[in-house]
Structure formats: structure tokens, C-alpha cells
C-alpha positions as CSV (number, residue, x, y, z in Angstrom):
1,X,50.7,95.5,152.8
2,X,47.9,97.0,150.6
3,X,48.7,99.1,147.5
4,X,47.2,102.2,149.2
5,X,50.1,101.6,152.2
6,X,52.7,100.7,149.8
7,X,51.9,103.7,147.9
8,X,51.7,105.9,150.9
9,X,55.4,104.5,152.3
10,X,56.9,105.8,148.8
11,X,55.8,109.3,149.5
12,X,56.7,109.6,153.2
13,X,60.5,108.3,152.1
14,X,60.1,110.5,148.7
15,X,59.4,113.3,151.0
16,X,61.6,113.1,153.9
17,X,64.7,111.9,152.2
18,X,64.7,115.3,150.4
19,X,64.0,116.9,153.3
20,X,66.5,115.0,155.6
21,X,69.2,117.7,155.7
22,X,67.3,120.5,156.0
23,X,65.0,118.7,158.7
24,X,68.2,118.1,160.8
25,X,69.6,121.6,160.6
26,X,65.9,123.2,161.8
27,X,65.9,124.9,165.7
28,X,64.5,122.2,168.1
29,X,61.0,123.7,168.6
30,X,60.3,123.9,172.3
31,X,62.6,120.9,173.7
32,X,62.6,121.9,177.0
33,X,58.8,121.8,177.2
34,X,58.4,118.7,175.4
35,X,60.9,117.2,178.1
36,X,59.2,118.9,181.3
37,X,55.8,117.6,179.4
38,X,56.6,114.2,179.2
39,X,58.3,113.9,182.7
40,X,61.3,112.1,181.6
41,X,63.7,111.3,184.0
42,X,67.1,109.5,184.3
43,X,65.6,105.8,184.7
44,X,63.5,106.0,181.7
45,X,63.5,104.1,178.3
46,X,62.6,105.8,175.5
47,X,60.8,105.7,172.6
48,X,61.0,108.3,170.3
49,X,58.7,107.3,167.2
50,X,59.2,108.3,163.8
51,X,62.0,110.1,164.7
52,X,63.3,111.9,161.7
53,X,66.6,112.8,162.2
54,X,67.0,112.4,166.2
55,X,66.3,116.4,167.2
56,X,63.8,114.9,170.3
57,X,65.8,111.5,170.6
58,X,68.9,113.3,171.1
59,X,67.5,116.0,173.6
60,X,66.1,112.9,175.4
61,X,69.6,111.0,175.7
62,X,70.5,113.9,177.9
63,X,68.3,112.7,180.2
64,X,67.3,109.0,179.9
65,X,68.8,105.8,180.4
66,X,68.5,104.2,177.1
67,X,66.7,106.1,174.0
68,X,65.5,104.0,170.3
69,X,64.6,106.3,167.7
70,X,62.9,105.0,165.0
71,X,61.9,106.1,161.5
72,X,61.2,104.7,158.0
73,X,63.4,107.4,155.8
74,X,67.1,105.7,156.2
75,X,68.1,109.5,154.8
76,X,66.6,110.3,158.5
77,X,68.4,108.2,160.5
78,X,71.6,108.6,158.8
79,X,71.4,112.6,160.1
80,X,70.0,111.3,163.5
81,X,73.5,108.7,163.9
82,X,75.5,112.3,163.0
83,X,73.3,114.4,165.6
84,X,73.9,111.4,167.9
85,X,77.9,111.4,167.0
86,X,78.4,114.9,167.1
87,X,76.9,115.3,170.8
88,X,78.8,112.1,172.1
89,X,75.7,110.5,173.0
90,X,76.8,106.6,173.3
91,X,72.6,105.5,175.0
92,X,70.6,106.1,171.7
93,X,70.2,103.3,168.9
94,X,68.9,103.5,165.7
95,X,66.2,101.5,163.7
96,X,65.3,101.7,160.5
97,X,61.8,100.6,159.8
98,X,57.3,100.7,160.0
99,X,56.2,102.0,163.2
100,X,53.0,99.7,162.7
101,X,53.4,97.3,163.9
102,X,56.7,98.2,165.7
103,X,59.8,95.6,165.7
104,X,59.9,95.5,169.6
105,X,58.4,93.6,172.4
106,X,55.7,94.0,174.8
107,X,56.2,96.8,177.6
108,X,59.6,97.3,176.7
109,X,59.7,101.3,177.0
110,X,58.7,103.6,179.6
111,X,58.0,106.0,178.2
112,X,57.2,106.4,173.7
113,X,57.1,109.4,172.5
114,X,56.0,110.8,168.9
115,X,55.9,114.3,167.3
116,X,54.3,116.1,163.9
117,X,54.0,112.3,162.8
118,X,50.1,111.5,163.5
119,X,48.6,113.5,160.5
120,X,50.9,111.7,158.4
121,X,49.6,108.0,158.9
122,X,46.9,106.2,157.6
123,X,45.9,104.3,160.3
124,X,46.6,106.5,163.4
125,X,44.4,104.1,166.1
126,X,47.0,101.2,165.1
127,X,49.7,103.2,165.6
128,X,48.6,104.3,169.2
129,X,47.4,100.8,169.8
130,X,51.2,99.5,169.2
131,X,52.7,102.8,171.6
132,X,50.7,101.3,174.1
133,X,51.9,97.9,173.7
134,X,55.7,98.5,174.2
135,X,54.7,100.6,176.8
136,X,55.6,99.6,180.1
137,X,52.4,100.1,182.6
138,X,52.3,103.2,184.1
139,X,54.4,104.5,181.6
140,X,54.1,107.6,179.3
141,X,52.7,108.2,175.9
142,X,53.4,111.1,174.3
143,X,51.6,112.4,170.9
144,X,52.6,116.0,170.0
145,X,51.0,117.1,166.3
146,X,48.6,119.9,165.3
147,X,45.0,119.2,165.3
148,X,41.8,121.0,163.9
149,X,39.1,122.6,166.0
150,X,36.2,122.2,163.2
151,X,35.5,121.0,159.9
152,X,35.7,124.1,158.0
153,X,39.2,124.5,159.7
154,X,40.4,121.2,158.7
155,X,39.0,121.2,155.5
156,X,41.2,124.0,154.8
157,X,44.4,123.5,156.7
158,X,44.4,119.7,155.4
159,X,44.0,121.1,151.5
160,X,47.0,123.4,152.2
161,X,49.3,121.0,153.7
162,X,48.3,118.1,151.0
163,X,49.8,120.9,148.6
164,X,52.7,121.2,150.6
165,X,53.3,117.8,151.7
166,X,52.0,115.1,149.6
167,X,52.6,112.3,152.4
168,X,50.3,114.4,154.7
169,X,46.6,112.1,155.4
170,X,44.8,114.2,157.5
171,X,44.8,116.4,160.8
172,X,43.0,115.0,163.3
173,X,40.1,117.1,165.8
174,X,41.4,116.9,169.6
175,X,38.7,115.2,170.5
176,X,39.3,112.3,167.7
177,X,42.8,112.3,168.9
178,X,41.7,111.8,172.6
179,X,39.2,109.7,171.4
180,X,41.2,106.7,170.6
181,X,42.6,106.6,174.0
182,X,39.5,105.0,175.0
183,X,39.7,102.9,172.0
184,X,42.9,101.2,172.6
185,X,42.3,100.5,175.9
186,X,45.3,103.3,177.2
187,X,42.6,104.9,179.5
188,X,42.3,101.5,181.6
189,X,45.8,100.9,181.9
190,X,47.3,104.3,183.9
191,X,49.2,105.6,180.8
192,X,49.1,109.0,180.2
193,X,48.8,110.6,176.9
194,X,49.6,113.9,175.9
195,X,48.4,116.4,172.6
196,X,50.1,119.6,172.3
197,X,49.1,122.1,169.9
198,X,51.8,124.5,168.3
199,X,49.9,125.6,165.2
């Protein structure tokens, strides 16, 4: 791992083990919609990537089979194994850990899942290339984050949230979002992907 990514790992965990507790105690934005959006249903296996502290993975265990949430901040997890205790939920598992690459096998989930996590990684086509690898084919992938409609715009809005949130790298325009479909192959091999925009 490079100095740059090494660097950048101590500011995600910096940043969300402080803001573990308060993360976990924040309204669910719009979990119905992200569940009707994704079409899960009560066969699937789920990833849910970068979980923070199990809001989506929980709401997902509801409906799914099996659900993994995974996330670097152990801070995270430890609220996402409360969430997950405190609802009875005995079909979610926890990992700490790098989503690139991720720790799991080939096609192993039908359907990952990711949200407000793209703007924060360095290397957001490697990331997509692994969801597409542990997804099953025909399977869903999921990316839910803000993006930027011109330059000017994310100039701005990226300025504003570096202040905020040092760990944040960049919003990315929708078109260089659906973009690296194309470039990690997801458009040849029938999974869907989906960006929602809630800024």
C-alpha cells in the first residue's frame, strides 16, 4: 500500500470512529426506496459495502437471506453488531476490513450494495471492478452517492466538503460514474447498476 493510501486509510478511520455514534443514531434516509431500488428479495445475498454502522445492512436483513456488511472503521461495526442485536437480526455478519480488493470470492453475492462511500475512495474504478467480481451474474450493483453536474459545481461542492470531511476525495459527474460501467466490463455481463442522487 502506497503512502498516499496509507495516509488516506488514517483519515477515513480518524473520521468515522468519531463519528461512529452519532452516524448510528441518524434517521435511515429513504430505506424503503433504496430497498424497492435495488429489488431485493428474500433469496438474495447481500453485500452491503462500506457499511458504517449497519443502517442499510440491517434494513436489508429484513428482507434477504444472508447480508455481509463490511467497513474499515471497527468503531463502525461495533454500532452495526448493536443495530444488528438490538433488532434480533441472527442473517447479517460483520467484517472488518479494505473494500479493495475485498476479502471474498468470486460471484459470491447477488446482490452488493454501497452508499455515500464513492466520493470517499481514491481509486473508485477498482472498487467497482471488485463489486463486480463477487457479484453473482445477473446480479445487482448498487452505488448510491451524490454526484456533480459541472465543473464549477464540483469545484465548489468538493472545496466545501474537503472542509468538512477531510477523508472526502472527490464527487464524481454522473456521467464518470456511469462511465466506469463500461470500464469494468459490468455493462457486458447483465448487472445492473444504480446512482441515486439525494443532494
Amino acid at each position: 500500500m502506497t503512502n498516499k493510501a496509507n495516509d488516506h486509510q488514517r483519515l477515513i478511520l480518524e473520521q468515522f470512529t468519531k463519528q461512529a455514534v452519532p452516524f448510528s443514531q441518524m434517521q435511515n434516509h429513504s430505506p424503503e426506496l433504496l430497498l424497492a431500488a435495488s429489488g431485493v428479495g428474500p433469496t438474495d445475498v447481500v453485500l452491503d459495502l462500506a457499511c458504517g454502522p449497519g443502517l442499510m445492512a440491517c434494513a436489508f436483513a429484513r428482507i434477504a437471506r444472508q447480508v455481509t456488511g463490511i467497513d474499515l472503521t471497527p468503531a463502525m461495526i461495533e454500532q452495526a453488531k448493536a443495530m444488528q442485536q438490538t433488532h434480533g437480526l441472527t442473517n447479517v455478519t460483520w467484517h472488518i476490513g479494505d473494500v479493495s480488493p475485498l476479502p471474498f470470492a468470486d460471484a459470491s453475492f447477488s446482490l452488493v450494495f454501497t452508499r455515500y462511500s464513492f466520493h470517499h475512495f481514491l481509486d473508485p474504478r477498482a472498487v467497482l471492478a471488485e463489486m463486480v467480481r463477487v457479484c453473482t451474474p445477473g446480479g445487482r450493483i448498487v452505488v448510491v452517492d451524490v454526484f456533480t453536474s459541472n465543473p464549477e459545481q464540483a469545484e465548489a461542492y468538493n472545496r466545501m466538503e474537503k472542509l468538512r470531511d477531510p477523508s472526502h476525495v472527490r464527487s464524481l459527474g454522473l456521467e464518470e460514474l456511469t462511465g466506469l460501467l463500461a470500464q469494468v466490463g459490468c455493462a457486458k455481463c447483465g448487472r445492473n447498476f444504480i446512482s441515486t442522487r439525494f443532494n
